[in-house]
N, C-alpha and C positions, 0 to 999 in steps of 0.2 A: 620406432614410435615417432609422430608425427602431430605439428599442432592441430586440431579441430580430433583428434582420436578420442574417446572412450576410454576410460581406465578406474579402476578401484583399486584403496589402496591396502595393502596385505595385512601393515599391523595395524588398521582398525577393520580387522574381518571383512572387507570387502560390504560396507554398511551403507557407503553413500556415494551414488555415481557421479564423478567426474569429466568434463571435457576438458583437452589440454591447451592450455593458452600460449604459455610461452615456454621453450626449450632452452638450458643451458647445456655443459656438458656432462656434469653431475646430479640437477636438478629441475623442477620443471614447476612452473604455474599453472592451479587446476582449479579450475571454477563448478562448481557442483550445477548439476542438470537438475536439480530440483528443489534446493537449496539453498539460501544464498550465502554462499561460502567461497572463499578466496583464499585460497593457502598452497604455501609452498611445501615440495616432496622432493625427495631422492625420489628418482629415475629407478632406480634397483628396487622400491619399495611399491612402484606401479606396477599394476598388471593390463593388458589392456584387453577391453569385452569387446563382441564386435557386433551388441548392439545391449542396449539399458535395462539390466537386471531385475526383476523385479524383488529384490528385497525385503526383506519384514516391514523396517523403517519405511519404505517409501509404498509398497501397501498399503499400510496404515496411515498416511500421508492421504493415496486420493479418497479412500476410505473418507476420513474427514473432511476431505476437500469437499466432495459429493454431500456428505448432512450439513456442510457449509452452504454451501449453496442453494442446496432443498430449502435451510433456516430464510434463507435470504431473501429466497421468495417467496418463502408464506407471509413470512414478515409483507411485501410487498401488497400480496392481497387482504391481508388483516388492515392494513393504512387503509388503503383503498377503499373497505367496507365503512371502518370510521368517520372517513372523509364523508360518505353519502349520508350515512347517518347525524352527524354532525350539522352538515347542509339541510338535511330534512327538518331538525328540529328549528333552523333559521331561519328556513325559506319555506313554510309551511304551505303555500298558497300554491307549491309549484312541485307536481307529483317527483320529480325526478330533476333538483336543483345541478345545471352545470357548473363545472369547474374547472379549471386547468391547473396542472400539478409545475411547480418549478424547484426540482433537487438542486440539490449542488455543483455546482461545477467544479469537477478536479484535473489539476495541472499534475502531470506522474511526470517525474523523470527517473531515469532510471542506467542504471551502469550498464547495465545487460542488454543487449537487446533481441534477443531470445526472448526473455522475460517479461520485457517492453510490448513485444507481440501477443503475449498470452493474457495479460494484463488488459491491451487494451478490448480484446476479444472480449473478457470478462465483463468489462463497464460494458460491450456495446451489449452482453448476453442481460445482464441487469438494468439497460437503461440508462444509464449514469450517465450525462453529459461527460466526456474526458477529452483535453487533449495531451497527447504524451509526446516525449523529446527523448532520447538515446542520446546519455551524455555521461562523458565520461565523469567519475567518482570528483577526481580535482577540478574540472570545469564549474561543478553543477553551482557554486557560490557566484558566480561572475553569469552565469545564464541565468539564475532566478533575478538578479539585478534587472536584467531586457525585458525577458518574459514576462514578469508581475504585473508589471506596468501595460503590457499590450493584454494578456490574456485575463486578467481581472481574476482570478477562481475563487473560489469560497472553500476549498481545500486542496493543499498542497502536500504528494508524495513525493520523499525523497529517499531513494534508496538504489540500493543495487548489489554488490559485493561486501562483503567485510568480513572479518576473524581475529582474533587474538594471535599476535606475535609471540608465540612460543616456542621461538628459537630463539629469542632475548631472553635468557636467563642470568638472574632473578626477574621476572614480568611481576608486574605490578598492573592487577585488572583495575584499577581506579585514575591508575594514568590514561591521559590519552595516545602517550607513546607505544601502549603496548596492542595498541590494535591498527588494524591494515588501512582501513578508512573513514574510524569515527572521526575525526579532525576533520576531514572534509565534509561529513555531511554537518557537523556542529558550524563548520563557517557557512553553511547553506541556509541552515537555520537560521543563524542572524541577521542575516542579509534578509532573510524571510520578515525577520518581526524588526527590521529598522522599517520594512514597508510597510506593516501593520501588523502595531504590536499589541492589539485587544485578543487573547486567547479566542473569542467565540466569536470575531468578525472574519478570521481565517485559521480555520483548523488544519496542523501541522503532523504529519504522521511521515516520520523516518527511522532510519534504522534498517538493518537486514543480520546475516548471522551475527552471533555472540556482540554486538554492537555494545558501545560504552553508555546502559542504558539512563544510566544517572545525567551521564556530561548534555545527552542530547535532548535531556525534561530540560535542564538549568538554560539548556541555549535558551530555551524556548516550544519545544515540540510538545504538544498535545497528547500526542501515541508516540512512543516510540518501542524496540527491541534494542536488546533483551533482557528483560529484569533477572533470569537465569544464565544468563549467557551461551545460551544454547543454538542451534539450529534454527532458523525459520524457515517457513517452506516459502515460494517463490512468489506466492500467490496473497499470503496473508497480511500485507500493507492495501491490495485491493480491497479484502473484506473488510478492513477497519473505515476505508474511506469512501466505501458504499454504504457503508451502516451510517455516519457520518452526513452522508449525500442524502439518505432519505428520512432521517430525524427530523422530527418539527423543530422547528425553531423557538417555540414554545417549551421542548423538552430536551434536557441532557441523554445522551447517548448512554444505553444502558451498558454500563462496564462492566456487569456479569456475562453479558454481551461479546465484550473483548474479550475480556480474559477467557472463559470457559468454550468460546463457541470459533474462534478462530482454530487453526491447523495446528497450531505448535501450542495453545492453551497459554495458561497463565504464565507460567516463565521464558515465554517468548515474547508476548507484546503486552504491556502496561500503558498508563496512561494515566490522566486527570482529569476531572469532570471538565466536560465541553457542550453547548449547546450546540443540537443540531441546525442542518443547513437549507432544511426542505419548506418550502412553503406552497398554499393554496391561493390561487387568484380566482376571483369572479371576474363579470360571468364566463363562462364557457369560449375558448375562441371561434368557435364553429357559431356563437350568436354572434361575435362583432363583425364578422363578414356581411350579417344582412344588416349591419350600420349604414344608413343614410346621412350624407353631410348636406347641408342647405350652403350652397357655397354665397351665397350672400349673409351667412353668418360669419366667415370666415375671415 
C-alpha cells in the first residue's frame, strides 16, 4: 500500500472511498474522494480498489448532486425572468429594459485540492464569480488575514477536511478537542468577522465532515456543517455559497433551500437567516459603451 492508493475500509462495509495520505507502520491517513472526511485507520482494516467503487452512499450522492444542480439552475432562470419582468413594470417606455447582473463574489479556500478543482469548476459551470486558494486546514486563519483585504468577497468558504476524533475515548462531541479540524476553521472564522463582523455584509459558510457545528455558528459562520455530525459530500459548501451569490440582497436565502436541497440535507449543513449577495444595475453595459464624454466637461 502506497500513499495517493484507493482504499475502503472493512468494518464500515467498504461505504466510503478513501485516498491514502499518509503512511505509518501500523496506521495510515485517509481522506475520502468524495467526502470530506479525514480520519485515521489501521493498515490491516484497509483494503485497496484499484479504482472508486460506486457504492450505494456515493450513488446517491451524484444522484443529488445532479437535482442539485438542475435546482440551481432553474433557480437561475426563474431570477432571470423576474429581473425582466420587474424592469418592465419600471421601465415601461422601453420594450425590453437592459441590465446587468452583479452576484457575489466568493473567496473558497479549501484543504483539498482535488476538491478545490471541482469546486472551482462548479462556480465557473454556475457563473459565480470565485477565486479559490488550496490551503492547508491550520494556515487558512493567517491567509484569510492577507486575502480579505486584497480580494474583497461578499462570501467566504472555508473548508476542507475534518472528523470526530474517535480514538479519544471518552470524546466529547461539544468539545473542540474531539474533532480533527474544527479549531482551525473556528480561528478562520474569527479572523473572518474581526474583518467584517455584520452577518449579511459577508456571508460565512465552513465546515466539512462531522464538523463542530455549534463552535463554528458561535465563531461567527452563517452555514456551517454539521448540525448531525455526519458526512458532507465535497461539493455541498459550493451549493450553499451559490445560492448565497445569487440571492437578492433585498431577500434572505431560503433555508428550506439549505437544508432539504443540498447533498447531505438537513443534518449536514445548517445555518442562520442571511441576506443574499446579488444585485441588479442599470443600464445595460452594452449601453455605456455608446457613452459619449464632452472632454471639455471633464
Amino acid at each position: 500500500m502506497n500513499i495517493g492508493d484507493l482504499v475502503v475500509r472493512k468494518s464500515y462495509g467498504g461505504d466510503v472511498t478513501f485516498r491514502v495520505e499518509g503512511l505509518q507502520v501500523d496506521s495510515a491517513v485517509i481522506k475520502g474522494t468524495e467526502f470530506r472526511l479525514l480520519a485515521d485507520s489501521p493498515v490491516d482494516d484497509l483494503i485497496q480498489v484499484p479504482y472508486e467503487p460506486q457504492s450505494a452512499k456515493t450513488r446517491q450522492a451524484h444522484v443529488k448532486a445532479h437535482q442539485t444542480l438542475s435546482r440551481l439552475q432553474q433557480n437561475r432562470m426563474e431570477q432571470a425572468q423576474r429581473n425582466r419582468e420587474g424592469l418592465d413594470q419600471e421601465w415601461t417606455q422601453q420594450q425590453e429594459p437592459a441590465y446587468f447582473e452583479m452576484p457575489g463574489k466568493v473567496l473558497h479556500l479549501d484543504g483539498d485540492p482535488n476538491y478545490l478543482k471541482k469546486s472551482m469548476n462548479l462556480y465557473e459551470q454556475l457563473r459565480v464569480p470565485a477565486e479559490g486558494q488550496y490551503v492547508h486546514e491550520s494556515a487558512m486563519a493567517d491567509t484569510l488575514y492577507h486575502l480579505l483585504p486584497k480580494v474583497r468577497p461578499d462570501i467566504v468558504v472555508i473548508t476542507g477536511h475534518d472528523g470526530v476524533l474517535k480514538t479519544r475515548q471518552p470524546y466529547d462531541l461539544y468539545s473542540l478537542g474531539s474533532y480533527k479540524n474544527s479549531q482551525n476553521f473556528v480561528a478562520a472564522i474569527q479572523v473572518a468577522r474581526q474583518y467584517e463582523r455584520h452577518l449579511d455584509a459577508l456571508t460565512i459558510v465552513a465546515g466539512a465532515c462531522q464538523s463542530h457545528f455549534e463552535a463554528l455558528l458561535r465563531a461567527g459562520a452563517n452555514f456551517a456543517s454539521s448540525p448531525g455530525r455526519i458526512l458532507i459530500h465535497a461539493l455541498d459548501p459550493v451549493y450553499v455559497a451559490a445560492k448565497a451569490s445569487f440571492t437578492s440582497v433585498r431577500d434572505t436565502v431560503n433555508m428550506n433551500d439549505i437544508l432539504h436541497n443540498t447533498i447531505s440535507g438537513s443534518q449536514g449543513v445548517g445555518g442562520v437567516e442571511t441576506r443574499g449577495s446579488y444585485r441588479v444595475g442599470l443600464p445595460g453595459l452594452n449601453d455605456l459603451s455608446t457613452l459619449k464624454v464632452n472632454p471639455s466637461a471633464v
